[in-house]
N, C-alpha and C positions, 0 to 999 in steps of 0.2 A: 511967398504965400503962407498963410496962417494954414493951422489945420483945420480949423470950420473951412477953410476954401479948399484943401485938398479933399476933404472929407466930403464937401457938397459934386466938387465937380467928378470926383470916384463914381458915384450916386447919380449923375448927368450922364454920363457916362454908358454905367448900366441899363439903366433905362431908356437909354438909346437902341442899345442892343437886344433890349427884349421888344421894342417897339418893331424893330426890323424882322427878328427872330418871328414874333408875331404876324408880320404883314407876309412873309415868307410861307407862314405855315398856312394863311387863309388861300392867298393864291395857290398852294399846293391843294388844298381841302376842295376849293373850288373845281380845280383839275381833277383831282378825282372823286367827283361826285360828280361829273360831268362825263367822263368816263363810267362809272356806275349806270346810269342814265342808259347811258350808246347799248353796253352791252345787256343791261334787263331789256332794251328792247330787241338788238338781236337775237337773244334767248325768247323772247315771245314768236317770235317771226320763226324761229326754228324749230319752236313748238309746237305751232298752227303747221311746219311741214309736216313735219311727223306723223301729225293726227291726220293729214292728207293721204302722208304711204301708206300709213297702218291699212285708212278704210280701201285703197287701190289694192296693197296687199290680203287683204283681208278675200275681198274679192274676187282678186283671183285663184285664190285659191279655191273657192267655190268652184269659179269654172272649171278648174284646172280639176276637181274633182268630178265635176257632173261626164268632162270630157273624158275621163279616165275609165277604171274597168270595173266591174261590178265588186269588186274586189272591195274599193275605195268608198263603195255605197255608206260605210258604216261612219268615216270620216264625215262625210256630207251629212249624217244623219245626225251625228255631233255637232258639227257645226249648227246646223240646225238649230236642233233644243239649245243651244248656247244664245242662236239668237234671238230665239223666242223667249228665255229667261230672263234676257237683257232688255228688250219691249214690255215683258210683264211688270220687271224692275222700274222702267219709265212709265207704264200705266201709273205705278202703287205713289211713285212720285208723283206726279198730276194729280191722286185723288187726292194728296193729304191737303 
């Protein structure tokens, strides 16, 4: 072999190996952007739970105050004006 022929098929070669290295890295890309995918949506779904305990937890805690002793009145009465602040806050939203 001449050297333009070692020199071409070196170059054949290589760019064989990045062709592969390439097709390697897209199937990997693909994998994980498909995985990305799975888990944003289980993070959504775990997010919507949460917003479900909080308002259950939230809740009972009220009851668990009203049930409780007079003691506790001031708790409820907090909570309270909290929720009323947070209604007022959604009123100011809708007017704008």
């Amino acid at each position: 072999m001449t050297i333009q022929e070692d020199i071409v098929s070196s170059l054949e070669e290589k760019i064989k190996q990045v062709v592969d290295v390439a097709k390697d890295l897209k199937i990997n890309n693909e994998r994980l952007q498909q995985q990305v995918n799975e888990l944003s949506e289980l993070l959504r779904v775990k997010n919507q739970e949460i917003g479900v305990l909080e308002s259950k937890y939230q809740s009972l805690r009220i009851v668990k105050t009203l049930v409780s002793s007079s003691e506790d009145v001031k708790d409820l009465k907090i909570q309270v004006n909290r929720m009323v602040r947070e209604i007022d806050k959604c009123i100011a939203l809708l007017n704008k």
